[in-house]
N, C-alpha and C positions, 0 to 999 in steps of 0.2 A: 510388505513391511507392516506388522504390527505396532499403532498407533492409540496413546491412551485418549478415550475421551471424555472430558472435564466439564464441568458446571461453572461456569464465571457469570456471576451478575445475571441468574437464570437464565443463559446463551448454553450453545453447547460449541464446545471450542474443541479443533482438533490437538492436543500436544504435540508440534513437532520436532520435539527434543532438539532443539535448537537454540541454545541460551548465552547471554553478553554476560560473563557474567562480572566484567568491570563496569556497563551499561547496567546493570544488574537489572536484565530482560529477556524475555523468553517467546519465542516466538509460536501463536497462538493461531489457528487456522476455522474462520467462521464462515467461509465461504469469501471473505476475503482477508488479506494477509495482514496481522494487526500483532502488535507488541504486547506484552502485559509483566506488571515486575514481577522477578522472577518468583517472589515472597508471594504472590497470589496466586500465580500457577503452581507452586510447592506446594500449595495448602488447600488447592481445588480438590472436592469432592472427584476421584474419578469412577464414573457410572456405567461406564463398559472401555470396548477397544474396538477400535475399526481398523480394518487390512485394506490399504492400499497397494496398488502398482509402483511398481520404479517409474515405471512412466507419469502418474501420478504424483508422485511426489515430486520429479524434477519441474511438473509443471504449476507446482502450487508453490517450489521453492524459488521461481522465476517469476512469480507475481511480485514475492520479496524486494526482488531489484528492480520493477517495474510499479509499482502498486506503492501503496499506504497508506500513510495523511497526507491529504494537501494543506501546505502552509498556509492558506489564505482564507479555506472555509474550515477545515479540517477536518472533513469527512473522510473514512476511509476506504479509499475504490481501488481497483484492479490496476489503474491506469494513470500514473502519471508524468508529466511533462517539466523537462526547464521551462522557469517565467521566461515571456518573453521578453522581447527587445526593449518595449514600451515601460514593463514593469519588471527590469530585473535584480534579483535578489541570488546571489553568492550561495549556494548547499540549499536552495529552497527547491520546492516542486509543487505545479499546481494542478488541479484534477482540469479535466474536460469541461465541467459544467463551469469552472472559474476563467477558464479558457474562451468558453463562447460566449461570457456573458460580458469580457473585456475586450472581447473582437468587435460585439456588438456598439459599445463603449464608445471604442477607439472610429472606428468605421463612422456612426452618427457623428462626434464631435470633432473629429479634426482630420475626416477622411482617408487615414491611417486603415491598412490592416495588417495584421498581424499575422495572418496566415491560418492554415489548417494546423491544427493540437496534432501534435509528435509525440507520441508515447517514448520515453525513456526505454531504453533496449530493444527498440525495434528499430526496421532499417529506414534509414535517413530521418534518425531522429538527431536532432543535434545536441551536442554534448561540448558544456560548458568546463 
């Protein structure tokens, strides 16, 4: 599958022609799986194409459901989790590093832990 690739914010983003376009968002591939409105990736320089696999692309499209921003730092990683039990929040999701730095948290101050970070879509991750 031929895939355009784009200049955003001198990054190089894959297009994977995959757009909200009531979200009006388009789904943007930097190595990891990020949003951008659709008005900015319309308007990207694009500076070549790259040919992925099917296999490729089903697995960069499964970061999508797995990956993003984490509500709490907002960085965006490959990888993330429902808040946990301690801290939880309703359609939110938090990355790994916000995860072990509330284990650490919970653990020193009130003896509490939280458990091992469950990635969203993988197995025996729990779904809120």
């Amino acid at each position: 599958m031929k895939l355009n690739l784009v200049l955003i914010d001198n990054r190089l983003v894959i297009d994977m022609n995959v757009n909200d376009v009531i979200g009006f968002k388009a789904d943007g591939y930097t190595g990891l799986p990020e949003r951008f409105d659709l008005d900015v990736m319309g308007e990207a320089d694009v500076i070549g194409t790259v040919e992925l696999s099917e296999e490729q692309v089903t697995k960069i499209k499964a970061e999508y459901k797995s990956g993003g921003k984490c509500d709490w730092c907002g960085e965006v990683v490959a990888e993330l989790s429902h808040p946990h039990f301690n801290d939880f929040a309703i359609g939110k999701k938090m990355c790994r590093t916000c995860w072990d730095h509330d284990r650490d948290v919970y653990k020193g101050s009130c003896g509490d832990d939280i458990g091992d970070f469950k990635p969203v879509g993988r197995k025996n991750s729990h779904e809120y």
